[in-house]
C-alpha positions as CSV (number, residue, x, y, z in Angstrom):
1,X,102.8,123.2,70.3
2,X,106.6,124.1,69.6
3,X,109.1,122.1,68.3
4,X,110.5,121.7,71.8
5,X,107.2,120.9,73.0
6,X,106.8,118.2,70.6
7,X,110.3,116.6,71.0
8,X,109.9,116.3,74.3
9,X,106.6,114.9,74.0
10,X,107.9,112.2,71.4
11,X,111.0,111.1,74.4
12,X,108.3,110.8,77.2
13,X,106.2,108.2,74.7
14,X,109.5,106.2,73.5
15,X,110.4,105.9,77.4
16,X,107.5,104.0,77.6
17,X,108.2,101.6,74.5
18,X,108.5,98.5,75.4
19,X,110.5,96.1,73.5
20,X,108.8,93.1,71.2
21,X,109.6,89.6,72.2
22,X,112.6,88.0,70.0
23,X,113.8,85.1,68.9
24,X,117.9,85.0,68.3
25,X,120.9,83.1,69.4
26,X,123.6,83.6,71.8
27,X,126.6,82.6,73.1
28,X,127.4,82.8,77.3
29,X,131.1,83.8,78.9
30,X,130.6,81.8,82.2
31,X,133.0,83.7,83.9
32,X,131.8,87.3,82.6
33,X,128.0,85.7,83.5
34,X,127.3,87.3,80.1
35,X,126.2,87.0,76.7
36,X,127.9,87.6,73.4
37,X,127.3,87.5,69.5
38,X,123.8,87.9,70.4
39,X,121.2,88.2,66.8
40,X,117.6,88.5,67.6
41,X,114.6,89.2,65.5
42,X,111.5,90.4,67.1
43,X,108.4,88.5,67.3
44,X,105.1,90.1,66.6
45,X,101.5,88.3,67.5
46,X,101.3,89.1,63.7
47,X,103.9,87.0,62.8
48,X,102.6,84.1,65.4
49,X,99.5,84.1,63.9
50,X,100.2,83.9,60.6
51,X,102.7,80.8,60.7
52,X,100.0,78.9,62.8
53,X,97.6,79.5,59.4
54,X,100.0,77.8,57.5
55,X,100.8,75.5,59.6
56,X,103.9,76.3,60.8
57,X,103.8,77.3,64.5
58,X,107.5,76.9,65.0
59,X,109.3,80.2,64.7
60,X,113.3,80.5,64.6
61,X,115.9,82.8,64.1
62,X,116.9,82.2,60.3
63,X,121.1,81.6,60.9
64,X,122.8,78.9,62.6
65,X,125.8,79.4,65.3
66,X,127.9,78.5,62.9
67,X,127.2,80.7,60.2
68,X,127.4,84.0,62.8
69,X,130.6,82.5,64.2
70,X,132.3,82.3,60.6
71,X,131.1,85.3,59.8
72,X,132.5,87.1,62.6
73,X,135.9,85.2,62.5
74,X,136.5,86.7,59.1
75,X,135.6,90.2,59.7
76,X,138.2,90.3,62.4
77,X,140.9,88.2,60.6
78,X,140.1,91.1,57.7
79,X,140.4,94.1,60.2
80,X,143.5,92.4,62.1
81,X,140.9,92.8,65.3
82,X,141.3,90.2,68.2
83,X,137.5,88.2,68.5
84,X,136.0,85.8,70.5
85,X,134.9,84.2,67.4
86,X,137.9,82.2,67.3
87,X,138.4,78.0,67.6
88,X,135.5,75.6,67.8
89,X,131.9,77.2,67.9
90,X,130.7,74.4,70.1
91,X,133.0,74.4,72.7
92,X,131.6,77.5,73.9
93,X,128.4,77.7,76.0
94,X,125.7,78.7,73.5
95,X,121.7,78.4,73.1
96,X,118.4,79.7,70.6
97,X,115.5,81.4,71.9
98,X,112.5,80.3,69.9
99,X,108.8,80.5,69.6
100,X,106.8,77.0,69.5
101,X,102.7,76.8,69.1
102,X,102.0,79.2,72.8
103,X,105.4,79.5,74.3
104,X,109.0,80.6,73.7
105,X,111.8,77.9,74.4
106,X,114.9,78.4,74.9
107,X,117.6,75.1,73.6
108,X,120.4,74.9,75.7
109,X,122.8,72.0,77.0
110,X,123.9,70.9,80.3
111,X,126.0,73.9,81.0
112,X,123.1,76.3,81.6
113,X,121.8,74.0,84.5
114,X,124.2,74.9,87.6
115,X,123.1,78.9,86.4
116,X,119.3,78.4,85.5
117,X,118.2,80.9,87.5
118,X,120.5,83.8,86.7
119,X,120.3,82.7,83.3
120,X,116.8,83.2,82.9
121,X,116.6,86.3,84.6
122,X,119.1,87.5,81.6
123,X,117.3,85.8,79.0
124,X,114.3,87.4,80.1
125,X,115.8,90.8,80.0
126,X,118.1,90.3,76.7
127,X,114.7,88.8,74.5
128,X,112.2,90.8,75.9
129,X,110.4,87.4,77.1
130,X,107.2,87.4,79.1
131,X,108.0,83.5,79.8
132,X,109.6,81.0,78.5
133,X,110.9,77.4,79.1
134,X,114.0,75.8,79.1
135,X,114.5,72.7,76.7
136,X,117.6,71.2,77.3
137,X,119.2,69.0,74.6
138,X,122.5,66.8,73.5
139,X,122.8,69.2,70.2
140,X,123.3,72.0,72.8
141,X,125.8,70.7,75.0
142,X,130.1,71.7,75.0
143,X,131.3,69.8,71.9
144,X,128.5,69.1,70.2
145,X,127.2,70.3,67.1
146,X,125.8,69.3,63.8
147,X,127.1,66.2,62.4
148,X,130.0,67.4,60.1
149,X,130.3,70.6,61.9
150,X,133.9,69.5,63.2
């Protein structure tokens, strides 16, 4: 087989590579209908497996809102950059995609309701989720945050 032969080989199999599940956070520009400062990790059955041995069938993505949107805030006030990564964290429509015991969940507030159904469609897509369920919550809601956040 020649080099050419192979490469092409090698393209046709990634084409059919199909992403892992993930779990990450995001934030959502209702007016763009799109998401932003997006981290994900993938998930692996692996992975599942193991943390229900231990006991731990709960699976997050390891950094909080706040911690990306600092993060990001700095970077651009050190490159002089405009961001969206500017003001309050929480006053921006925002949610976690996680993995508890059989099912991915996906925490988000009140916002997200008038736009399920386009939302999940893009959550879908963006995570690589076979399924998943809403959870909606008070933390996850415009304003709200962890106590001392503000």
């Amino acid at each position: 087989m020649s080099e050419q032969e192979l490469q092409q080989q090698m393209d046709a199999m990634r084409a059919l590579d199909e992403p892992m599940p993930q779990v990450g956070i995001f934030w959502y520009d209702l007016e763009d209908k799109a998401f932003f400062g997006v981290r994900k990790l993938e998930l692996t059955p692996r992975q599942v497996e193991d943390a229900a041995d231990k006991g731990l069938p709960f699976i997050n993505y390891p950094h909080l809102h706040r911690q990306v949107w600092a993060k990001e805030y700095f970077r651009a006030q050190a490159r002089h950059e405009e961001t969206r990564f500017k003001g309050d964290y929480t006053k921006v429509p925002r949610g976690r995609v996680a993995w508890n015991i059989d099912k991915f969940i996906v925490f988000v507030g009140q916002w997200a309701k008038p736009i399920e159904a386009e939302l999940a469609e893009q959550i879908e897509r963006e995570f690589a989720l076979p399924y998943f369920e809403f959870v909606y919550d008070e933390h996850w809601d415009l304003g709200h945050g962890w106590s001392g956040d503000l």
